[in-house]
N, C-alpha and C positions, 0 to 999 in steps of 0.2 A: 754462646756455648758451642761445644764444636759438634759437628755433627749434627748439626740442625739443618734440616729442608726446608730454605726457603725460596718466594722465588724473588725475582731481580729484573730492574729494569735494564733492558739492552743498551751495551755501550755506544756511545756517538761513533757514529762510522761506520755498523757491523750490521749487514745484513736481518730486521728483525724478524726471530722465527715466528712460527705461525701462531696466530691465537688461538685460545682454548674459551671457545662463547660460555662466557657465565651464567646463574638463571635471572632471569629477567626484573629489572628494577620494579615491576607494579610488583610482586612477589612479595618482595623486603616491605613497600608501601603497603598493601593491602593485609599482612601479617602485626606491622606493628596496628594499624587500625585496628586490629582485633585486640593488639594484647591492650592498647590504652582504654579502649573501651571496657573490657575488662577487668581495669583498676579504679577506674575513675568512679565515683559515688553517685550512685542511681537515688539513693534515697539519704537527704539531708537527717543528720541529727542519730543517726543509728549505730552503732559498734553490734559486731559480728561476737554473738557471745553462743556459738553452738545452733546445730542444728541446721535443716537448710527450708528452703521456702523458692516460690516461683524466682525472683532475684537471685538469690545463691547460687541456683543452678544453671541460669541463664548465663552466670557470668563465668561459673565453673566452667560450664559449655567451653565458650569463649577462649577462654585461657588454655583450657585444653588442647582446642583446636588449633590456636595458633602456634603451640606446641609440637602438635606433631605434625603441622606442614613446615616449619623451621628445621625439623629435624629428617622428613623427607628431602627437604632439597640440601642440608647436608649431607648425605646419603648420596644425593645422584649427582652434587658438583663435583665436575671433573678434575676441579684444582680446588687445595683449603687454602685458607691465610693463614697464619702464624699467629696463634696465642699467647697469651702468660695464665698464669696460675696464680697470682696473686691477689687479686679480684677474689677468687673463690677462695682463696685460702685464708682470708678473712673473715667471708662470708659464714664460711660454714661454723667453728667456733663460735661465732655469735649467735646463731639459730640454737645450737645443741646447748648451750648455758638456758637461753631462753625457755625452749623444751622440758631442762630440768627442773627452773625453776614454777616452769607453771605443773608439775608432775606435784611437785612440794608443796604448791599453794591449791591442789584441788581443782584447776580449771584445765587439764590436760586436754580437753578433745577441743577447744576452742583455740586455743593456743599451736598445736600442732596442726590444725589446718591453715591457719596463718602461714606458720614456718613453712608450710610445703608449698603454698601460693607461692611467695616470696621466690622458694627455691626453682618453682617453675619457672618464673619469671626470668632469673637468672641462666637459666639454661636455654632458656628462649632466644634469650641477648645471644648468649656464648653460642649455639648455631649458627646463629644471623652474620655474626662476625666471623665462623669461618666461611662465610661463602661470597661475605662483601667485603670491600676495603674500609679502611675508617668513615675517608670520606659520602659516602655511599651511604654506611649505616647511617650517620647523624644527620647526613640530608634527609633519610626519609623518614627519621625519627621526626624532626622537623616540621615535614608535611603533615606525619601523621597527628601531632599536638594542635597542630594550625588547625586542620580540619575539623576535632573535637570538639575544640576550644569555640573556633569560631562557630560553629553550629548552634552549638549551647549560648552563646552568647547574641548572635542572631536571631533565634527560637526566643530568648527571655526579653531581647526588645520588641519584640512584637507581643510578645503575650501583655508585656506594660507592667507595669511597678514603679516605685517611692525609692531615690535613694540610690547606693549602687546597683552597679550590676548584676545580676544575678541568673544563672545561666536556664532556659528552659526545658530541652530536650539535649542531653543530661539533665536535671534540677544540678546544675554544678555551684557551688557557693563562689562569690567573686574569689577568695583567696586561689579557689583552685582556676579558674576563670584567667586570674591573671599567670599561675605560673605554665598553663595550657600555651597563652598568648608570650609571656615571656622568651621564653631560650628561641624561638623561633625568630622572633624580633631579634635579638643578640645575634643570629647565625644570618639574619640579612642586611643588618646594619656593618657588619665582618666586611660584609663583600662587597656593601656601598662603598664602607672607607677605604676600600680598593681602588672602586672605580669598576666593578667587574657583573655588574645588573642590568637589568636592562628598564623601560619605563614601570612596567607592570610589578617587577621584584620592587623597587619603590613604593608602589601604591600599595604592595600588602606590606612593605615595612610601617607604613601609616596607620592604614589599618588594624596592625596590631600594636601598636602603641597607645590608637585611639581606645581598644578593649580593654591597655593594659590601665590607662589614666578612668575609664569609665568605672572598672572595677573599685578604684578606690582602695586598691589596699597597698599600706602603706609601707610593710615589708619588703613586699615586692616591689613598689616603685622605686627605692632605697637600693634593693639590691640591683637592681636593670639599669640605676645612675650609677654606682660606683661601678659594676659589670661596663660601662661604656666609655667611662671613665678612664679606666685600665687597658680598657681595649686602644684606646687614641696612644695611650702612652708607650704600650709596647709595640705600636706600629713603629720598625726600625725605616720605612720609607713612605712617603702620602703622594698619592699624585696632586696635580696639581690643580683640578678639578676639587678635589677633596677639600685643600687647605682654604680655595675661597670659599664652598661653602661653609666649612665651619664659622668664619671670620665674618660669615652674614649669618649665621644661627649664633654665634654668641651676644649679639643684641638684642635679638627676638625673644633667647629664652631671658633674658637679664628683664626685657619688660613684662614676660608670663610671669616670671618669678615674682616681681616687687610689686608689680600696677597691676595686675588681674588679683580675683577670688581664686584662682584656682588653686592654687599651692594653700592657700589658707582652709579651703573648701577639703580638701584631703586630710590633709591634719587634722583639722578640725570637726572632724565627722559626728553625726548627730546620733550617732547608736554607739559611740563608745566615750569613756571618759578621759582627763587631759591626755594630751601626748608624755609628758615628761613621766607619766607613772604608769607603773606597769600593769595599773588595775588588779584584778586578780588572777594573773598571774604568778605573782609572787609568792603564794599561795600553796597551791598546788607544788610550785619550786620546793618551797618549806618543808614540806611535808614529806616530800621524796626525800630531801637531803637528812631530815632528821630522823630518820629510818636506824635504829639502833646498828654500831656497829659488829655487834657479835651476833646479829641475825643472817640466816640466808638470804631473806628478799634483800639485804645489801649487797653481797657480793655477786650472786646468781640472777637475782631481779624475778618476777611473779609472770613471764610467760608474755607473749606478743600481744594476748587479748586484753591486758592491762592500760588500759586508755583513761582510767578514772582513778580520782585515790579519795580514802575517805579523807574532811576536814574537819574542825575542832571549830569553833568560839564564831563560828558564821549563821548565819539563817538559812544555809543549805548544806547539806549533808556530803552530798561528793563534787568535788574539782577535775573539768576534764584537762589534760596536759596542753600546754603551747609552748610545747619546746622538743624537735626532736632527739636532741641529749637531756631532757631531762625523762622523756619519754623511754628512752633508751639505758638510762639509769634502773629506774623502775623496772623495764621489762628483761633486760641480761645483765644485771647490775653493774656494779663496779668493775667488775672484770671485763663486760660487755663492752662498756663504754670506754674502755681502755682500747679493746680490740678498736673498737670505733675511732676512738680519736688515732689510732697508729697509723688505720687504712686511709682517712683523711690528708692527713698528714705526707705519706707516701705519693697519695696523687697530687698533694701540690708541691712535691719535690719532685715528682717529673714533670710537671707543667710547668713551674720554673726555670727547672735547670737546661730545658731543649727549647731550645730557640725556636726552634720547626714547626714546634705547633702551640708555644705558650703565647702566641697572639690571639688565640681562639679557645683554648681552653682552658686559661688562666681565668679569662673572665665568665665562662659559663661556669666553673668550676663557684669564684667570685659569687654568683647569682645563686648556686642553689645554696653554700655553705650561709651565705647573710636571712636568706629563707630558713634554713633549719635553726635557727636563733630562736624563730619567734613560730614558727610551725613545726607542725608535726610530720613524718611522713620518710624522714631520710634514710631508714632502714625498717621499710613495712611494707605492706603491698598494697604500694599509691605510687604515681606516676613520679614523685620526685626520687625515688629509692629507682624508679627505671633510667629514667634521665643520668642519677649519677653512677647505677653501674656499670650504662655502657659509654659512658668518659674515663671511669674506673679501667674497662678493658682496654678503650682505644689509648691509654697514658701508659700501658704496659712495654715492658720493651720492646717485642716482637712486632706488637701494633703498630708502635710507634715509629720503630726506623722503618718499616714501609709502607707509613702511612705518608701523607704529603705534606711537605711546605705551606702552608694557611697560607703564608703570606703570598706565596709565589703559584702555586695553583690553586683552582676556583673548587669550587663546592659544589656549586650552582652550574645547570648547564653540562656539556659533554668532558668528561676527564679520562685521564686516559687509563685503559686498562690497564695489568699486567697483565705480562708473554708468558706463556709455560711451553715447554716443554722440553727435550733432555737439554738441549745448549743452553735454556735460561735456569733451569736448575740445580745448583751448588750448596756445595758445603762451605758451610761462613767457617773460617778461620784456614781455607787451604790458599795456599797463593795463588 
C-alpha cells in the first residue's frame, strides 16, 4: 500500500546507519512465560462457567500483567514493525456473534469473560509483534512452551503414575503436555534440517520428542509426523550433513515402526477404545450438527462457555466437545465457523503461496490445524488459539515481507536486526 512506514534492510554496499537498540529479548521471553501460564489449565476437568475463586484471579493477574508490560514497551520502543489487520478482523466478528449468542442462551457473564481473555490475549500478541520481528516472537514463543511444558512434564515424572504422561506442576493433561512439547520440537527440528544448531539444540530436540512420544497422544503424534513430513519436502535445498542422516534415520524408524511395541503401544492405549472409531465423539458431533436450522444456537452459536451439549439415548446426560470446529459451531455458530474456516484458509494461502517462510510455517500451521480435528482449543483462551494467532500475525503481509527467509536465515542464535533511522525509512511504492 503506498505510504506505508516501513523499515528496510540496507542495500549491499551502502554505508549501514545506525541502530536503534530494541527492548531486550528476556522481555518478549519472560512476557510470554506469563501469558502461557495464564492459559494453560491449572485444574483438570473444570470449565469456567462464572464467578471467580483463588485460580481465576491468579490467572487473571497473570494475563493482565503480561498485558500491560507488552503494552509498556510498545510505548517506549523506539521503532514498531509493520502489522496487518486481518488477524483481528476476523477475530473480532467471531467473539461479538459468540457474545450474542451467549446474551440469548442466558449465560452472558461467563461467556464475555472468556471473549475478553481471548481478546487480551490477542493484543498481547499484536504488542509483542510491534516491537519484535517474526522471527524473535516465535523463537521466544518457543522457549516459553518448552519451558511450561517441560516442567509440568518433569514435576509429573517425579511425582510417579500408570500410563501416560501426565503433567505435575501445571496438573497439565498429556494432550496439552504434548502440544506444549510440540511446535517447539517443529521449530528445532527446522533448524536441524538446516544444519544450523549446535550439540545442545539437538538434545532438547530429543528431549522433546521424548515428552511428545511419552505423552501418548495420538493427535498430536499424527500431526508433528505429517508437520515433519512437509517440512523435508518443502526444503527447496538440504545440506549434506542432513541427507545422510536422514538416509540412517530411515532404517531406524522402519524397525521402531514394525519390530518394536511402540507404535502399537500408542495406538493401542489402555484408557481409550479402538483406534478406527471415533468413540464418543461422534456424539457430541451429532448433536451440535442437528441443532434445528431455524434456530439461533445454529447460526449465532450459545456463547464461548459452551463446552458441553446435552445428549439423548446414552447413560450420561452431557457430552463434552473434541473438535475445535465442532466447538466452534456450537459456540458462534454457523456464521462463526464460516468466519473460522475463511481465517484458516487465508493463513494457509500465505503460507503456501511465499516461499520465504512456507518452509516453517506451512508445517506448524500443518501441526495445529490436524490438532484442532480432534481437540479443542483453536479459537478459546488456551495456548493453541495463542500459537495460531501469532502465525496468523507473522503470515500477514507486512509481517511477512520483512520477516526472514526460514530457509536462508536461523531462528536460533544471533540474527540480524533492522537499521532505523531517516536513510533506512521509506515509502514502499516510491522509486
Amino acid at each position: 500500500m503506498r505510504g506505508t512506514i516501513t523499515a528496510q534492510w540496507p542495500r549491499a554496499g551502502t554505508k549501514e546507519p545506525r541502530q536503534v537498540a530494541g527492548p531486550s529479548e528476556l522481555h518478549l521471553i519472560l512476557i510470554w512465560l506469563m501469558t502461557v501460564s495464564s492459559v494453560v489449565a491449572w485444574r483438570q476437568g473444570v470449565f469456567y462457567t462464572g464467578g471467580a475463586d483463588p485460580v481465576v484471579v491468579l490467572k487473571a493477574l497473570l494475563q493482565v500483567g503480561a498485558l500491560g508490560w507488552a503494552s509498556l514497551l510498545c510505548l517506549n520502543c523506539r521503532a514498531h514493525f509493520p502489522l496487518g489487520v486481518r488477524s483481528l478482523g476476523f477475530l473480532l466478528p467471531i467473539l461479538a456473534l459468540s457474545v450474542i449468542g451467549a446474551l440469548a442462551e442466558g449465560n452472558l457473564t461467563a461467556s464475555l469473560v472468556l471473549a475478553i481473555r481471548v481478546l487480551l490475549m490477542a493484543l498481547t500478541v499484536m504488542f509483542l509483534a510491534r516491537c519484535y520481528a517474526p522471527q524473535r516472537l516465535l523463537w521466544a514463543l518457543a522457549v516459553a512452551l518448552a519451558v511450561v511444558g517441560g516442567i509440568s512434564a518433569v514435576s509429573g515424572l517425579v511425582i510417579g503414575g500408570h500410563g501416560r504422561l501426565s503433567g505435575g506442576i501445571p496438573p497439565l493433561s498429556p494432550n496439552e503436555i504434548a502440544l506444549l512439547a510440540g511446535l517447539p520440537a517443529l521449530m528445532l527440528l527446522h533448524e536441524t534440517l538446516r544444519a544450523r544448531v549446535h550439540w545442545w539444540h539437538s538434545g532438547g530436540l530429543l528431549l522433546l520428542v521424548g515428552i511428545l512420544i511419552l505423552s501418548e497422544s495420538r493427535t498430536a503424534l499424527i500431526g508433528a509426523a505429517c508437520a515433519a513430513v512437509l517440512m523435508v519436502l518443502l526444503m527447496r535445498t538440504l545440506p549434506v550433513q542432513t541427507l545422510v542422516a536422514t538416509l540412517i534415520a530411515i532404517p531406524v524408524l522402519f524397525y521402531v515402526t514394525f519390530y518394536t511395541p511402540l507404535v502399537r503401544a500408542v495406538l493401542e492405549r489402555s484408557d481409550s477404545a479402538e483406534l478406527l472409531t471415533f468413540n464418543s465423539r461422534t456424539i457430541s458431533w451429532s448433536a451440535v450438527l442437528q441443532l434445528p436450522v431455524d434456530s439461533w444456537q445454529r447460526w449465532v452459536g450459545q456463547g464461548l462457555s459452551m463446552k458441553t451439549i446435552p445428549v439423548t439415548g446414552q447413560y450420561w446426560e452431557e457430552q463434552v466437545f473434541d473438535s475445535s470446529w465442532i466447538s466452534l459451531l456450537a459456540q458462534a455458530g454457523v456464521l462463526g465457523a464460516v468466519l473460522g474456516l475463511l481465517w484458516v484458509l487465508s493463513c494457509l494461502w500465505a503460507a503456501i503461496h511465499h516461499r520465504r517462510v512456507r518452509s516453517l510455517y506451512l508445517p506448524l500451521l500443518a501441526f495445529i490445524l490436524v490438532r484442532s480435528l480432534m481437540e479443542n482449543g483453536l479459537i478459546d483462551a488456551g495456548v493453541m488459539f495463542l500459537v495460531f494467532f501469532a502465525l496468523s500475525l507473522c503470515l500477514e503481509r507486512p509481517s511477512r515481507e520483512f520477516g526472514p527467509d526460514w530457509e536462508h536465515e536461523p531462528f536460533l542464535g544471533t540474527a540480524r536486526r533492522p537499521t532505523y533511522g531517516m536513510s533506512a525509512l521509506t515509502r514502499r511504492g516510491r522509486p
